[in-house]
N, C-alpha and C positions, 0 to 999 in steps of 0.2 A: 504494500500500500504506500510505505512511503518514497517509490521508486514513480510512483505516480503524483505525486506532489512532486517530485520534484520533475519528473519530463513537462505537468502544467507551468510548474513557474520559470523554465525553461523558455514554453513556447509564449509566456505569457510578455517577458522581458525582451523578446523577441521580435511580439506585434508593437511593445513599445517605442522600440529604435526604428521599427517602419512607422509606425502613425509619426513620427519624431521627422523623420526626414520626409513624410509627405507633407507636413505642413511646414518646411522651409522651402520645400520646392511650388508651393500655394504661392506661400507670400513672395518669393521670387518673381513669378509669375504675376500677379497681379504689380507689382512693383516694375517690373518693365512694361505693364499696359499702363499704367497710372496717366500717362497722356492721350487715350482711348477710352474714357469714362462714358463718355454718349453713345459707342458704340457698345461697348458693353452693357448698357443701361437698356438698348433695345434687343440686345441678343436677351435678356431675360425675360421679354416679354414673351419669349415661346414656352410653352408648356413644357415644366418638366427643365429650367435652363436654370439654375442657380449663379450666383458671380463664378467660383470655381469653373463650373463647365462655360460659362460665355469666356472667360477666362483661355481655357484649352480654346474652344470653336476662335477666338481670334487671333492666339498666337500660331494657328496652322494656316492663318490665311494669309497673313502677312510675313513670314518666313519661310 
């Protein structure tokens, strides 16, 4: 049993340092649209487009 606590806080410390680096690569992101706010502001008026995905849909469009 305790080989299994330990493989969870293994996988758990793990999903850490990803949720860790996807939100510097978020604000990365959004930090080089920061002069693309209007655009961005209408990519989330489609259903289902949060900033994060207008975010992605406009840094593919423009590089």
């Amino acid at each position: 049993m305790a080989s299994h606590y330990f493989v969870l806080d293994e996988l758990m410390q793990h999903i850490e340092v990803i949720e860790a680096r996807i939100a510097r690569f978020d604000t990365k992101l959004l930090d080089e649209l920061k002069d693309e706010r209007n655009t961005l502001a209408l990519l989330q008026i489609l259903p289902g487009v949060d900033l994060i995905g207008a975010g992605y849909a406009a840094s593919r469009n423009w590089h």
